[in-house]
N, C-alpha and C positions, 0 to 999 in steps of 0.2 A: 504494500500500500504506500510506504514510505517513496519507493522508487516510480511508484506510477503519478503522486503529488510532485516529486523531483523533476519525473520529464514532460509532465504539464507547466509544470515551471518555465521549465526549459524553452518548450512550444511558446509559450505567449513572449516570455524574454524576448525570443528570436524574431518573433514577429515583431514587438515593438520598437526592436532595435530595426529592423528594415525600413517599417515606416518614418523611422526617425524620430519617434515619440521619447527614444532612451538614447542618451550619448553610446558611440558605438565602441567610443573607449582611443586610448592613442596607438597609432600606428598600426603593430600586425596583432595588437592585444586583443582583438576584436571576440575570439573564439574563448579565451580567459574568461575575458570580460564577462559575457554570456551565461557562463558557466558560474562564474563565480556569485554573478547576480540573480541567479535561481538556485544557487544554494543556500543564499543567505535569507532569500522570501520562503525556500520549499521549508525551513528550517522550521519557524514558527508554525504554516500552517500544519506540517504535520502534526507538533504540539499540541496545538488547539484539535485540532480535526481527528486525530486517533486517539482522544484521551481514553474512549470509552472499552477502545480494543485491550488499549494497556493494560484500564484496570482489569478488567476480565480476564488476562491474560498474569498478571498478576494475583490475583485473587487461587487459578489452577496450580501456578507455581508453589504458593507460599501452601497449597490443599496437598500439595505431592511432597516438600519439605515435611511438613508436618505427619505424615504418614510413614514415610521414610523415618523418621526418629523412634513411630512408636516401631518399627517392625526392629531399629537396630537396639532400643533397650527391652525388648520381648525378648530378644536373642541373645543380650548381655544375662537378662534375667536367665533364663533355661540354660544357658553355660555356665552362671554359678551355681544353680540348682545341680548340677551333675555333675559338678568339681566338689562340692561339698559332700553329696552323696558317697560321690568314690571315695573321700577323707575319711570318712564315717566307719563303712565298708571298711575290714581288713583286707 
């Protein structure tokens, strides 16, 4: 999503620098230029514009951490349940 915000970026940059509505930059900077000035607008709107993917996408992460903790202290747990047994045990 990030990258199709970047090269709509890009499209409209390019167009306005055609028209002449945006300086096209000095000399052979043209292609730079362009570039540089649809990464610094795609930057933002992605920000604002995929807040709601992040968090969601955020929310699965922090739901898989958390589940990954309980499965590694279950497994901490039943390893010292059978280190202790076997101590017990002659």
């Amino acid at each position: 999503m990030r990258l199709g915000i970047f090269v709509g970026c890009l499209v409209a940059v390019a167009g306005l620098v055609r028209l002449g509505w945006v300086p096209a930059g000095i000399g052979d900077a043209n292609v730079a230029w362009v570039v540089l000035l649809a990464l610094v607008i795609s930057a933002p709107l992605s920000f604002v514009l995929l807040r709601k993917q992040r968090d969601e996408m955020s929310q699965q992460i922090s739901g898989r951490v958390v589940g990954a903790r309980q499965k590694l202290a279950a497994n901490r747990n039943q390893e010292d349940a059978a280190d202790d047994a076997a101590r017990v045990s002659p």
